[in-house]
KEZA-370090 format. One record per residue (C-alpha): residue in one letter; x, y, z. Coordinates in steps of 0.25 Angstrom, whole numbers, padded with zeros to 4 digits, always signed. Example, Ala and Ser with C-alpha at 12.3 -4.5 7.8 and 13.67 -1.06 7.14 Angstrom:
% residues 2
A+0049-0018+0031;S+0055-0004+0029;
END
This chain:
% residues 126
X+0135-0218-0212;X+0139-0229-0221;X+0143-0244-0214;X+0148-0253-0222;X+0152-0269-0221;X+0159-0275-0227;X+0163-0292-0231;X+0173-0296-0222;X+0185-0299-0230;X+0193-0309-0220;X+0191-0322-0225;X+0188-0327-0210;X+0178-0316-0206;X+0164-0320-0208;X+0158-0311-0199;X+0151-0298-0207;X+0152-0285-0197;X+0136-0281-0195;X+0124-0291-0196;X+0113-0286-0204;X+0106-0283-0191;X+0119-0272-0187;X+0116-0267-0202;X+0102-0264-0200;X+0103-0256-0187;X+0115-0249-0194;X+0106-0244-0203;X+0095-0241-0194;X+0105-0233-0186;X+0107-0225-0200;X+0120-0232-0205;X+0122-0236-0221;X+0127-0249-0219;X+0132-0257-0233;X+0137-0271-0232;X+0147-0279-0242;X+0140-0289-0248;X+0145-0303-0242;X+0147-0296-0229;X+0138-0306-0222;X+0139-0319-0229;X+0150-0323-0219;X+0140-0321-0207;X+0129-0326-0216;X+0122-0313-0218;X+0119-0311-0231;X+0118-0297-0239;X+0103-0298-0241;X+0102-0297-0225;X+0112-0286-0225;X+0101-0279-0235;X+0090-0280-0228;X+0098-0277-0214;X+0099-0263-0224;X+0113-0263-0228;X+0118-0260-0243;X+0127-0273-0246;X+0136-0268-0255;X+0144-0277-0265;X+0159-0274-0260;X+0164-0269-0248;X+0170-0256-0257;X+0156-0252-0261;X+0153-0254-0245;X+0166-0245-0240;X+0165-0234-0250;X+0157-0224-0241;X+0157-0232-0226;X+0157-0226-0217;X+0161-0238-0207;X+0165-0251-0212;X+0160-0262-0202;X+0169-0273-0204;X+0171-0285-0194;X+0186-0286-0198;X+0197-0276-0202;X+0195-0275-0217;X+0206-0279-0225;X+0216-0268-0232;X+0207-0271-0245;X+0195-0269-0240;X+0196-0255-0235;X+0195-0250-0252;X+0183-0241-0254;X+0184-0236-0238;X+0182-0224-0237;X+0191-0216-0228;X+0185-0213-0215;X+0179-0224-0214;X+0177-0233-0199;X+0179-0246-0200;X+0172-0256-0189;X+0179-0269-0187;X+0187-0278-0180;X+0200-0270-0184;X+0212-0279-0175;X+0220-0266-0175;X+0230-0273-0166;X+0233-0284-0174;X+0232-0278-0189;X+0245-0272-0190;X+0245-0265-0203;X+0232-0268-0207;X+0227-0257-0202;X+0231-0247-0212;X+0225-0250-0223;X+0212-0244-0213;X+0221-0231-0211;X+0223-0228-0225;X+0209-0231-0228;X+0206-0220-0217;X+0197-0230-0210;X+0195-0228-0195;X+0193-0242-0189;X+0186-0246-0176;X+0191-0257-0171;X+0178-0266-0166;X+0190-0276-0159;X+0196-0266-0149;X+0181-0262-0142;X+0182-0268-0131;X+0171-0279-0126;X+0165-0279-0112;X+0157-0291-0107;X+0151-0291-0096;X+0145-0303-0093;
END
């Protein structure tokens, strides 16, 4: 199974959606996990790190998507990033489902069922 993450593409995100740390016990777990290239570089993790953590980085988030089978993202993807998706895909993100209105079908028409990280619910127990 294919997991792919890609940049965020919100210009106020800088947060990337798994640390190299996650990546390698993705793949010591048996996932294939590719990274965009850049994904890090807003939480200062570079693609070198991501390499060695035994990811592929990938140079677009197209070459990453083509065969995923979950997209780990931190935010909903943008209508435009969801080319090269392949149908059936999961995508893993903070998806706002309440307040996105229409920006929810481009994920639809893609056929990409999303799991909605915001509406787990949190327990603390102190």
């Amino acid at each position: 199974m294919k997991i792919a993450i890609p940049r965020e593409q919100r210009p106020d995100e800088a947060r990337v959606a798994a640390s190299p740390e996650t990546v390698k016990k993705l793949i010591n777990l048996g996932f294939e996990v590719s990274v965009e290239s850049g994904a890090g570089l807003g939480a200062a993790i570079t693609d070198e790190a991501f390499e060695k953590a035994g990811a592929t980085v990938t140079p677009d988030a197209t070459v990453a998507f083509g065969d995923a089978d979950v997209i780990a993202k931190v935010r909903r993807p943008l209508p435009d990033e969801l080319k090269g998706v392949k149908s059936g895909a999961l995508l893993i993100s903070i998806v706002d489902p309440f307040r996105a209105g229409d920006e929810l079908a481009p994920l639809q028409k893609a056929g990409v069922t999303a799991f909605a990280m915001d509406l787990i619910p949190r327990i603390t127990r102190a």
